[in-house]
C-alpha positions as CSV (number, residue, x, y, z in Angstrom):
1,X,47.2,145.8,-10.9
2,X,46.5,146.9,-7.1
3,X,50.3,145.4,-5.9
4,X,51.8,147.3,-9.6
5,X,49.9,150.7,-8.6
6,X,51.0,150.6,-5.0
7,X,54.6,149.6,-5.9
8,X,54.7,152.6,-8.6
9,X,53.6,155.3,-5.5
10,X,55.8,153.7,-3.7
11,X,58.6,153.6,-5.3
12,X,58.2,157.0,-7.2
13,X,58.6,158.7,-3.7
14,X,61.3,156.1,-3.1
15,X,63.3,157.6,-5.9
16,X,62.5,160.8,-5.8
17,X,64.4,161.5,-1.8
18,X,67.3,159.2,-2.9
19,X,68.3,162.4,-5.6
20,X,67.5,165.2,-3.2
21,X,68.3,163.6,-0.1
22,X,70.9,165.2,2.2
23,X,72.1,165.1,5.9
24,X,68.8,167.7,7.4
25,X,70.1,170.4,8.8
26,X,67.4,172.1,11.0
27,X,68.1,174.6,13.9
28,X,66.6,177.1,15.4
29,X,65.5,177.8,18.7
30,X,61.8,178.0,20.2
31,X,60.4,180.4,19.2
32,X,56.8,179.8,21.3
33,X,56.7,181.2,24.7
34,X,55.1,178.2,26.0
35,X,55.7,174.6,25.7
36,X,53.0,172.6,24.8
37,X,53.8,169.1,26.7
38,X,50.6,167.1,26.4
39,X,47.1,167.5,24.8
40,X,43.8,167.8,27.2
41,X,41.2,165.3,27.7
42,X,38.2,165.4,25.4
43,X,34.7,165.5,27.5
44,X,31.6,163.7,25.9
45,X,30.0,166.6,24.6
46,X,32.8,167.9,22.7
47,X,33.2,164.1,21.0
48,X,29.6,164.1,19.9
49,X,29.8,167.3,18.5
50,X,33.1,167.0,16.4
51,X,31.9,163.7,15.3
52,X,28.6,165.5,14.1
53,X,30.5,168.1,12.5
54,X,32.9,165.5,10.6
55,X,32.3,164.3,6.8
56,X,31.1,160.9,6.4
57,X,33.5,159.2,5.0
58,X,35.8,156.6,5.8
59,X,38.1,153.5,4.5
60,X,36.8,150.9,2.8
61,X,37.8,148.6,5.1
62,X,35.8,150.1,8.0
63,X,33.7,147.3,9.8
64,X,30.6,149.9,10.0
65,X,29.5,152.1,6.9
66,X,30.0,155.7,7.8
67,X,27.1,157.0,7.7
68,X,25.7,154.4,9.8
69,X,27.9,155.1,12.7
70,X,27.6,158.4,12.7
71,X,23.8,157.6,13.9
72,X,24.7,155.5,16.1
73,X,27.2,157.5,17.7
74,X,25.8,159.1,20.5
75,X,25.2,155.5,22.0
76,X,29.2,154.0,21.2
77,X,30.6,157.4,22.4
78,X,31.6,157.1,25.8
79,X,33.5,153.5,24.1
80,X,35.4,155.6,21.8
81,X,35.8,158.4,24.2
82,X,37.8,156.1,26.3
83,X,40.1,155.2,23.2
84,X,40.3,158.7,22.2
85,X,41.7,159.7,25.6
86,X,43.7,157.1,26.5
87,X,45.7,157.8,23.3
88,X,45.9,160.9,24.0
89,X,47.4,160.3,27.2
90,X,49.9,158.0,26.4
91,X,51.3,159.4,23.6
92,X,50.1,156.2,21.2
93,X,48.1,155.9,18.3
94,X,46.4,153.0,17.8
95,X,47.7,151.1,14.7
96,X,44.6,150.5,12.9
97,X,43.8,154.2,12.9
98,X,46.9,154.7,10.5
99,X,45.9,152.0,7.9
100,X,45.3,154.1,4.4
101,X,43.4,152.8,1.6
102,X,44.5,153.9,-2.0
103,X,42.5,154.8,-4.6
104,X,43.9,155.5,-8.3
105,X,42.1,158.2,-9.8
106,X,43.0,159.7,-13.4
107,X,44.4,162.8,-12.8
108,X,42.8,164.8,-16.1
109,X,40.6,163.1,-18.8
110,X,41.7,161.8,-21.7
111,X,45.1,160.7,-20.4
112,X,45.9,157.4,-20.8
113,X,44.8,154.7,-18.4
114,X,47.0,152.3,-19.2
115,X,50.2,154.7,-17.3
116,X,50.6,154.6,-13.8
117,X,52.0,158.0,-14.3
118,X,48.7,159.1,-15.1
119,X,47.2,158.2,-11.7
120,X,46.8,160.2,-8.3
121,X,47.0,158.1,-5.4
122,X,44.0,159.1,-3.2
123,X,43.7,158.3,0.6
124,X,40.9,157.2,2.7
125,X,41.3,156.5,6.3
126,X,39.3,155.4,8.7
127,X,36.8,157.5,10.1
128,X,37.5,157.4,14.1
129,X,41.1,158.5,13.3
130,X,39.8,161.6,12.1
131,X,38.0,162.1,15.0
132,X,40.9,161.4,16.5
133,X,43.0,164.2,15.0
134,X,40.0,166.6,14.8
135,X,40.4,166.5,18.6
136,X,44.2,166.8,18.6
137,X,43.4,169.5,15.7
138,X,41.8,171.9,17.6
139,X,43.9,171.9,20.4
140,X,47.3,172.5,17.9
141,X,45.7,174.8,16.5
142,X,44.6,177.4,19.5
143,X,48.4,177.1,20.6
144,X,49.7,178.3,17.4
145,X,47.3,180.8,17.2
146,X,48.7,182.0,20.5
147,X,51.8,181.6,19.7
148,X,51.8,183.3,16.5
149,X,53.7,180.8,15.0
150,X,51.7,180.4,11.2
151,X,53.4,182.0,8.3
152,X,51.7,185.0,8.0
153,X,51.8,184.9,4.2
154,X,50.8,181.0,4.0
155,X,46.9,181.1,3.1
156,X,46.8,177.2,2.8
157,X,44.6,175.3,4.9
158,X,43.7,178.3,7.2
159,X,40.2,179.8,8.9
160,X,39.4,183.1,6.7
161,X,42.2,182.5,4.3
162,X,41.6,181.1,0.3
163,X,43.0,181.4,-2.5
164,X,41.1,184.5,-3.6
165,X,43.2,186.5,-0.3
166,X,45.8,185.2,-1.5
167,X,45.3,186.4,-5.4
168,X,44.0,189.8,-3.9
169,X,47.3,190.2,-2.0
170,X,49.7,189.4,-4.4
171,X,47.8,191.2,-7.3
172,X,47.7,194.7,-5.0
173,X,51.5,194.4,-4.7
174,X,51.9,193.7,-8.1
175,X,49.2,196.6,-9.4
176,X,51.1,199.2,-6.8
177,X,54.5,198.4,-8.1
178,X,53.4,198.7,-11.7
179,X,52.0,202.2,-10.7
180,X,55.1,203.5,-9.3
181,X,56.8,202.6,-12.9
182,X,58.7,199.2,-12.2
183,X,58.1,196.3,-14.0
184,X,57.4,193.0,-11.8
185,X,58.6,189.5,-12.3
186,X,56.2,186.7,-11.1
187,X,58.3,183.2,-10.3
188,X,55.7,180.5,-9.6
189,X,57.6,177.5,-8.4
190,X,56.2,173.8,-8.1
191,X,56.9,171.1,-5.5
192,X,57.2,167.6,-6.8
193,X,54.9,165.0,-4.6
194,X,55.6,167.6,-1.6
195,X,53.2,166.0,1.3
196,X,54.9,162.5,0.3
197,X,58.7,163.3,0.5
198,X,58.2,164.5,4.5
199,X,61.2,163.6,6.3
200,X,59.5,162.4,9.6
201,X,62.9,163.4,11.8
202,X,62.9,166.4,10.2
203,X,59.2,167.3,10.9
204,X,59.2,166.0,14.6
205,X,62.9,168.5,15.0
206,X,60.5,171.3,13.6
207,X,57.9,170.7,15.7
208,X,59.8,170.3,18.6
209,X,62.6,173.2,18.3
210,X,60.6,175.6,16.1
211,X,57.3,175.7,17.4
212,X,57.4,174.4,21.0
213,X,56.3,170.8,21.2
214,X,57.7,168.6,24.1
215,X,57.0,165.4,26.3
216,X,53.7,163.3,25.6
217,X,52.4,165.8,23.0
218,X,55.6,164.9,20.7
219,X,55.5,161.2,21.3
220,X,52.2,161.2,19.9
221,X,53.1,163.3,16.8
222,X,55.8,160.8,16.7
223,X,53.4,157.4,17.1
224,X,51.4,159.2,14.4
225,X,54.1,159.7,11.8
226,X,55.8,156.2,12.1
227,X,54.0,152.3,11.2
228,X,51.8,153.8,8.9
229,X,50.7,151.3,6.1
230,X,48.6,151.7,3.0
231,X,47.2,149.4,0.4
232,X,45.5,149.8,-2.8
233,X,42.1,148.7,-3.8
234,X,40.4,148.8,-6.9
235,X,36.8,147.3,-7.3
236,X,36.7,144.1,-4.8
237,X,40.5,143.4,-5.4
238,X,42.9,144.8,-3.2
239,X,47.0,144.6,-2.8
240,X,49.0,143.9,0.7
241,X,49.7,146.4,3.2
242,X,53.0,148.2,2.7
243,X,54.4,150.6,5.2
244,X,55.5,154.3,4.8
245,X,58.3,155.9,6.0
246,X,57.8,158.6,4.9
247,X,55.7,161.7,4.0
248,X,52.2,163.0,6.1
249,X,49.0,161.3,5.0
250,X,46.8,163.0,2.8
251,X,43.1,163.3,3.3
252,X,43.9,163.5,6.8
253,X,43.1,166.5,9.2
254,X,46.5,166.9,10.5
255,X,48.2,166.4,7.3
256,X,48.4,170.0,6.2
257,X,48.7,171.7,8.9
258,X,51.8,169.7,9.9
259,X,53.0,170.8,6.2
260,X,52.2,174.0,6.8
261,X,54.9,173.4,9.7
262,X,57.4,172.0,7.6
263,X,58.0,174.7,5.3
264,X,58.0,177.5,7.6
265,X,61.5,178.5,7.3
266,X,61.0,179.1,3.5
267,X,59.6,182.6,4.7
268,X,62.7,183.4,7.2
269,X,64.4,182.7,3.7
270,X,62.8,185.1,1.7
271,X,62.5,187.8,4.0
272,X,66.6,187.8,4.7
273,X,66.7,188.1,1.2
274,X,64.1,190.6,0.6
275,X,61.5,189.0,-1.9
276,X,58.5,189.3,-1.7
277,X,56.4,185.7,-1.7
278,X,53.0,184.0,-1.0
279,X,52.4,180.6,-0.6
280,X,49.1,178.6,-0.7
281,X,50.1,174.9,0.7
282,X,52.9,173.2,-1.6
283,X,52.3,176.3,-3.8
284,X,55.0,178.9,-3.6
285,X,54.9,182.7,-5.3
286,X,58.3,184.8,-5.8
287,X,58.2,188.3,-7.0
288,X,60.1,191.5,-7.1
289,X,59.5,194.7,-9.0
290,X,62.7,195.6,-11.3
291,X,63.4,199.1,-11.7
292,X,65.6,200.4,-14.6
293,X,68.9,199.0,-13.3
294,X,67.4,195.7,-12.9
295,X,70.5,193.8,-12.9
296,X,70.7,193.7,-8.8
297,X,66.7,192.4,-8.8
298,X,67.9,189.9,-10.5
299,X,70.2,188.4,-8.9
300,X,68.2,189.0,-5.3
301,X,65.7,186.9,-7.0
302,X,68.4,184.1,-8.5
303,X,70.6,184.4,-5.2
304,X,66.9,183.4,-2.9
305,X,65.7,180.7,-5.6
306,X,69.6,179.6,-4.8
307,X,68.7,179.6,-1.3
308,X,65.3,177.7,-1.7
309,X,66.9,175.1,-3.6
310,X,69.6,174.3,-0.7
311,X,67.3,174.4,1.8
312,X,64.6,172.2,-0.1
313,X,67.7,169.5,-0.6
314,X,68.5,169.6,2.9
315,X,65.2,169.1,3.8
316,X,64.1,166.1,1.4
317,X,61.7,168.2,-1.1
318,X,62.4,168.2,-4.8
319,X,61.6,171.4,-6.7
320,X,60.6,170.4,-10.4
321,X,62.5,173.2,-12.5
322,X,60.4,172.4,-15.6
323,X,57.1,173.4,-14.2
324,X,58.4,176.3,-12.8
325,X,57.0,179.3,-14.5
326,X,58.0,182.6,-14.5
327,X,55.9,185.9,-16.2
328,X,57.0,189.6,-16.6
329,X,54.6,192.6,-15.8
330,X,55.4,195.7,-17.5
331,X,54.3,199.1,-16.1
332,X,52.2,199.9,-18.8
333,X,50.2,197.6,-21.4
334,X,51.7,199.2,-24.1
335,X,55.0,198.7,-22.7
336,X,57.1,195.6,-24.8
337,X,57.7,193.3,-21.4
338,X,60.7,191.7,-23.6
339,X,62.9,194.9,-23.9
340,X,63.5,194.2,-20.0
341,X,66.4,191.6,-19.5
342,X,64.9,188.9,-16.5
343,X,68.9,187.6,-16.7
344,X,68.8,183.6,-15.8
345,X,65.1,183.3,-16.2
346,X,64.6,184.7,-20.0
347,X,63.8,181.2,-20.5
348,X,61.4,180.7,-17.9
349,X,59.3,183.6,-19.0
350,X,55.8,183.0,-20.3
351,X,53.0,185.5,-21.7
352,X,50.0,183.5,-19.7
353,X,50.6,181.5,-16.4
354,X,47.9,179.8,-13.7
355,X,48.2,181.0,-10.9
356,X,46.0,179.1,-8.4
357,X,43.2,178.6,-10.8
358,X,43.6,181.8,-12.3
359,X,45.4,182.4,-15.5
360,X,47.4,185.8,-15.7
361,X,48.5,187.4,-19.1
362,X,51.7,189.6,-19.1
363,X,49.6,192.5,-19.4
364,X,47.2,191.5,-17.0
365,X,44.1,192.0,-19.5
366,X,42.3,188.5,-17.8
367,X,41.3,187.7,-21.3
368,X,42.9,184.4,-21.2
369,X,41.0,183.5,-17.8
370,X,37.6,185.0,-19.1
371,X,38.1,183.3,-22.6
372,X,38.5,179.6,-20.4
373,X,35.7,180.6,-17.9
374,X,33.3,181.1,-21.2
375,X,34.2,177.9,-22.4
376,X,33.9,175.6,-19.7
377,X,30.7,177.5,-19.1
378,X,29.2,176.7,-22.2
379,X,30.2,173.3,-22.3
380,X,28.8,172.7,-18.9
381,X,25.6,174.4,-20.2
382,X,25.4,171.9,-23.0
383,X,25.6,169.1,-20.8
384,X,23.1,170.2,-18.7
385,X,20.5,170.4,-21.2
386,X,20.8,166.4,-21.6
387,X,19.7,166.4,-17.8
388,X,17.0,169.0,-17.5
389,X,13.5,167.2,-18.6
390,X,14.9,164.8,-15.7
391,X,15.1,167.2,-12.9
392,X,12.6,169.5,-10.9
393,X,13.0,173.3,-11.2
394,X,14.6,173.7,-7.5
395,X,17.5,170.8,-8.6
396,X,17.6,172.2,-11.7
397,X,18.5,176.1,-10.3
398,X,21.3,173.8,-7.9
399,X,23.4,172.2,-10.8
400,X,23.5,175.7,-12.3
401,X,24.6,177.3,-9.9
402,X,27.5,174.7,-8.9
403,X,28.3,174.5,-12.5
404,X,28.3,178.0,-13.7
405,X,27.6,180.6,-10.8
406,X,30.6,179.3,-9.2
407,X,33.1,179.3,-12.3
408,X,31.7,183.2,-13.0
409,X,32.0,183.8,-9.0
410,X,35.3,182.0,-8.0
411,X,38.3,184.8,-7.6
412,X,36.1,187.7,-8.9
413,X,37.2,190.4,-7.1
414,X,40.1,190.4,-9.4
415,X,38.8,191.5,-12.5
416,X,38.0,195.1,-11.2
417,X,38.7,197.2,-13.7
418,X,38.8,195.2,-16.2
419,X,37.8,195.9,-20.0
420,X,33.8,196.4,-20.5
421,X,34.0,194.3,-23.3
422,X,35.6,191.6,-21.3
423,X,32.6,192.2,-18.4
424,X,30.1,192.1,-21.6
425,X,31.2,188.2,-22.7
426,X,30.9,187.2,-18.8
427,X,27.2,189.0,-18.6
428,X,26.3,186.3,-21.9
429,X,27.4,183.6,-19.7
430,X,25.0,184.5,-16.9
431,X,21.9,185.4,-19.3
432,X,22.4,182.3,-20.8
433,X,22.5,180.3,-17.6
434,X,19.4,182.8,-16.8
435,X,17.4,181.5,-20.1
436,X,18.2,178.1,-19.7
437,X,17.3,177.5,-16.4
438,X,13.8,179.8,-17.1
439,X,13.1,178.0,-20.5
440,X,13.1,182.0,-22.6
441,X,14.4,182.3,-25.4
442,X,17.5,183.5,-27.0
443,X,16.4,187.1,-27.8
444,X,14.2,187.1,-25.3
445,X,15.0,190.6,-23.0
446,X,16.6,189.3,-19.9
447,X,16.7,192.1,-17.6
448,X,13.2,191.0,-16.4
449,X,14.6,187.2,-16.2
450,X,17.6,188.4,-13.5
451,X,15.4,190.6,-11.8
452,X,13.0,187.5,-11.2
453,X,15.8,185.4,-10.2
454,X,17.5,187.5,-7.9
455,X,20.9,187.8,-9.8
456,X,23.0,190.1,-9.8
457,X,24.7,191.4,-12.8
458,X,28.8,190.1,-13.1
459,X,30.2,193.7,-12.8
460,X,28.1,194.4,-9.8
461,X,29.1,191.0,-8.3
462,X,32.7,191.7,-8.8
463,X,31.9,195.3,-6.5
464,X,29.9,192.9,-4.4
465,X,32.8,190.5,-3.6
466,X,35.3,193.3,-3.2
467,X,32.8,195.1,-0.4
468,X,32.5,191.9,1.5
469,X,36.0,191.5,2.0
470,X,36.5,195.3,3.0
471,X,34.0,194.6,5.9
472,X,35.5,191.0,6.8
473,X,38.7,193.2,6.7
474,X,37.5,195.6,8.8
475,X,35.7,193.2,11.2
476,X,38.6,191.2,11.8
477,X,37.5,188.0,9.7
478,X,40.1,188.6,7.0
479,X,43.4,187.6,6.8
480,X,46.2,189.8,8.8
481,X,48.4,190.7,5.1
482,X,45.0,192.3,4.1
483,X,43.8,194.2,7.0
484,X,47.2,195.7,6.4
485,X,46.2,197.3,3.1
486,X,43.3,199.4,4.9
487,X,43.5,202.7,6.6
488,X,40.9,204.7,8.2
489,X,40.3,208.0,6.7
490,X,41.2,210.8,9.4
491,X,40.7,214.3,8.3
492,X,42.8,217.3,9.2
493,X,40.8,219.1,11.5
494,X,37.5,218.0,13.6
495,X,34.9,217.0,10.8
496,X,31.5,215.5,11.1
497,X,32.8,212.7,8.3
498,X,35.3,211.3,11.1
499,X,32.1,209.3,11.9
500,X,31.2,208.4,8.8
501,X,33.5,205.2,8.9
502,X,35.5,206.4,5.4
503,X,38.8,204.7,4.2
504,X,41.5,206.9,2.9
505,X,42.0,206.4,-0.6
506,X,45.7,206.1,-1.9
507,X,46.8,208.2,-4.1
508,X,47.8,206.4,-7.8
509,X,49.4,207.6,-11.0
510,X,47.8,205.5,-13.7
511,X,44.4,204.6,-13.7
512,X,45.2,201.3,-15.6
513,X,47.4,199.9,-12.9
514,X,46.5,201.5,-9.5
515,X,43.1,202.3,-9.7
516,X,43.1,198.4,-10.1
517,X,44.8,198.0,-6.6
518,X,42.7,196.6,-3.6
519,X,44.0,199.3,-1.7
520,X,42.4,201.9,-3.8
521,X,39.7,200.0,-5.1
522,X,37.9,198.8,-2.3
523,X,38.1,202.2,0.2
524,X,36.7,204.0,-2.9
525,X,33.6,201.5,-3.5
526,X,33.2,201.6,0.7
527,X,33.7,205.4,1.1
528,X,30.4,205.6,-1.7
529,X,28.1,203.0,0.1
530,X,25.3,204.4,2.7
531,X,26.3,204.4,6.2
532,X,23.2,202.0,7.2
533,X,25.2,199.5,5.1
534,X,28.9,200.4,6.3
535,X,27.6,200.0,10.1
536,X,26.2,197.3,9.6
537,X,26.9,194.6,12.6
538,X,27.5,191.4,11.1
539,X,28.2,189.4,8.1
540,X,24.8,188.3,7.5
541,X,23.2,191.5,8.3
542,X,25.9,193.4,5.9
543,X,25.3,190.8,3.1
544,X,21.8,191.6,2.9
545,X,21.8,195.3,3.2
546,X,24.5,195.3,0.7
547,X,22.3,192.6,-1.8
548,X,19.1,195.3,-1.5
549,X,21.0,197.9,-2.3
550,X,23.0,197.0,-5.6
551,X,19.5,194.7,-6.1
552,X,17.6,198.4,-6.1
553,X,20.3,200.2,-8.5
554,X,20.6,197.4,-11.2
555,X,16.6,197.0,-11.6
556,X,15.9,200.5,-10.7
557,X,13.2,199.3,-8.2
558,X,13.6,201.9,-5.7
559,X,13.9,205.0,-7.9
């Protein structure tokens, strides 16, 4: 079973370049303005501490557990210092450090075991080569930082950037365009087996033309990329070691980034061709509003997915057409999002799509997402109860809150302004989760139950969310494509409110669509907090003035 899994991953990548594969056609001059030519010297300090910081885990086949050589680690240091360096000075990475071992994992439940189909292939390697590219890591990453070199609209993999940011972004420009009258079209496009189909040449051109890499620094990108092997284990049994040509490994630290890389050109492609995009990793967003005379939208939109297609040929990367979604958002609810003609991707179009991890309805109503949140909630709730006469009240408040809290919590700040009804059937999530884990019961008033606790209410944690990114914003801990969106308020004439640290509040036409934005709905929830809170000096600090203070107004505790 371990050599038929390993030659199925194999050979699925195998065949999936031989239909997209073209002569690579990458050019472009550098664009950094400096070379970086050869990585610095770790000192002993800075070893100890990234090997602190790091995960414990590893490959199976490590000689040492993990966990074990992390406590020893202080004392073997200075030996793996010297391996560290000298690899880093050479340009060479040692063989065994690029050994991964593959374990199948069913993707969803309830698929069947018996396909290979139904498998992701996951990769553990060893733990000293990620200590190893943690130390490369941080030096690639300060010279793209001052190089400016990162997609500015790729939120994959980045310090301060999520998903969320990325949700936040795309719904403002979205909500602002509905606002001004014009329907939207959404094009969510999906990479087939993306981080395995890597062209090595390809990436090492990039890295060398398009971002600035030379001389020992490349050779070791290009000793990391090439005589990697992987095997496949399963219980005690485990296949030979085959090597891969291709692709960057995953569940390595490098591995993304060096993605990240890869696709940079896809936003030179959309901007020429003025569309609008986002991408998170492998995950790529299209969209353009359509006014009345859509027909030229259209095919700006056809004549770039054109374009993406090309490029993604000549650059080994398959784009799988039939999980490519497409939705529609009409200006208005009430608006039929069928009477406008989407051309070549009528076919495409869907009412609901998931967009990462969130599921958007045409009419952007969230009912679908809040109707799946409810669920799982419940069904995690249920399961739960099996487990609590086994587990103390301080592991019992843990498991709630990384089963529910964080499925009512996870990309909340988009559901401002949605329905109170809609608010109402999250709130019966959370007072359930409140009951359970306090033993009342079901009719049982629960106001003094979330007070006890702490909790906020949902609808205040969705202001809650919003706030805190307004002041990582403003603090310079949020991502440059949102910073954008705020503006400091700056009156007419000499006013005592210039200090007051006020946004200015765009102006919107329909309360159902641009009150909705970010960039009116966060400067008018800032503009109405106390200026204790709004001056407040750190994250921390602003975190817990801001807690008190919605704490206070939902329990009426200070009035």
């Amino acid at each position: 079973m371990c050599d038929e899994f390993r030659d199925f991953f194999i050979g699925k990548v195998a065949a999936l370049r031989a239909t997209v594969s073209r002569a690579p056609a990458c050019g472009r001059s550098v664009t950094a303005t400096r070379g970086l030519v050869a990585f610095e010297q770790i000192s002993l300090d800075d070893l100890i501490k990234i090997a602190g910081k790091a995960k414990p885990s590893g490959s199976p086949d490590e000689v040492m557990p993990t966990r074990l050589l992390k406590e020893v680690f202080p004392v073997v240091a200075p030996l793996i210092l010297h391996i560290i360096n000298m690899s880093l000075s050479s340009g060479i990475v040692p063989d065994d450090f690029k050994k991964a071992v593959i374990q199948p994992l069913l993707k969803k439940h309830g698929l069947d075991a018996s396909l290979a189909e139904n498998y992701r292939p996951i990769s553990k390697l060893p733990f000293l080569s990620k200590v190893l590219e943690k130390c490369v890591y941080h030096q690639f990453l300060v010279f793209m930082d001052e190089n400016a070199i990162f997609e500015t609209f790729q939120s994959g993999f980045r310090a301060l950037h999520s998903t969320e940011t990325a949700l936040v972004r795309v719904l403002n420009d979205i909500y602002l365009a509905t606002d001004s009258g014009n329907s939207v079209l959404l094009l969510l496009l999906d990479l087939t087996a993306a981080f395995d189909t890597i062209d090595h040449e390809v990436l090492l051109h990039r890295l060398h033309h398009y971002v600035g890499i030379s001389g020992l620094a490349l050779e070791w990108f290009r000793s990391y990329l090439t005589n990697r092997k992987m095997c496949v284990r399963m219980g005690s049994y485990s296949s030979e070691y085959s090597d891969l040509p291709w692709g960057v490994p995953q569940g390595s630290i490098l591995g993304p980034l060096l993605f990240s890389i890869y696709i940079l050109p896809l936003g030179d492609i959309c901007r020429e061709l003025g569309v609008q995009f986002h991408l998170y990793a492998d995950d790529c967003q299209l969209y353009l509003p359509l006014n009345t005379s859509s027909g030229l939208s259209i095919s700006i939109l056809t004549n770039c997915l054109r374009e993406i297609k090309t490029w993604m040929t000549e650059n080994v990367l398959s784009l799988n057409d039939q999980k490519t979604e497409a939705i529609l958002f009409a200006p208005s609810r009430h608006c039929d999002s069928s009477l406008t003609d989407c051309g070549s991707f009528n076919g495409q179009l869907t009412t609901s799509v998931t967009n990462l991890g969130v599921k958007l309805d045409s009419a952007l109503s969230f009912d679908t997402h809040i109707n799946g949140v409810i669920s799982s909630s419940f069904f995690h709730l249920r399961r739960l109860a099996k487990v609590k006469p086994f587990l103390s009240r301080h592991d019992l408040e843990t498991v709630v809150h990384a089963f529910i809290t964080v499925r009512l919590d996870y990309c909340n700040s988009v559901l401002f302004g949605v329905s109170k009804g809609s608010i109402a059937r999250l709130q019966m999530v959370q007072n359930a989760a409140a009951r359970f884990l306090e033993g009342r019961r079901k009719f049982d008033h629960i106001t003094p139950v979330l007070a006890a606790l702490h909790w906020l209410p949902v609808d205040v944690r969705i202001h809650f969310k919003i706030l805190l990114l307004v002041f990582k914003m403003l603090n310079g801990l949020a991502p440059p494509y949102l910073v954008s969106l705020l503006q400091p308020y700056t009156p007419s004439r000499s006013l005592r409110s210039e200090n007051f640290m006020l946004l200015s509040v765009p102006r919107t036409c329909l309360k159902t669509c641009g009150d909705r934005a970010f960039a009116a709905a966060g400067p008018k929830l800032w503009n109405k907090l106390p200026l204790s809170i709004r001056a407040s000096t750190s994250v921390a600090v602003f975190k817990a003035r801001l807690k008190t203070y919605f704490y206070d107004l939902s329990f009426n505790l200070s009035n």
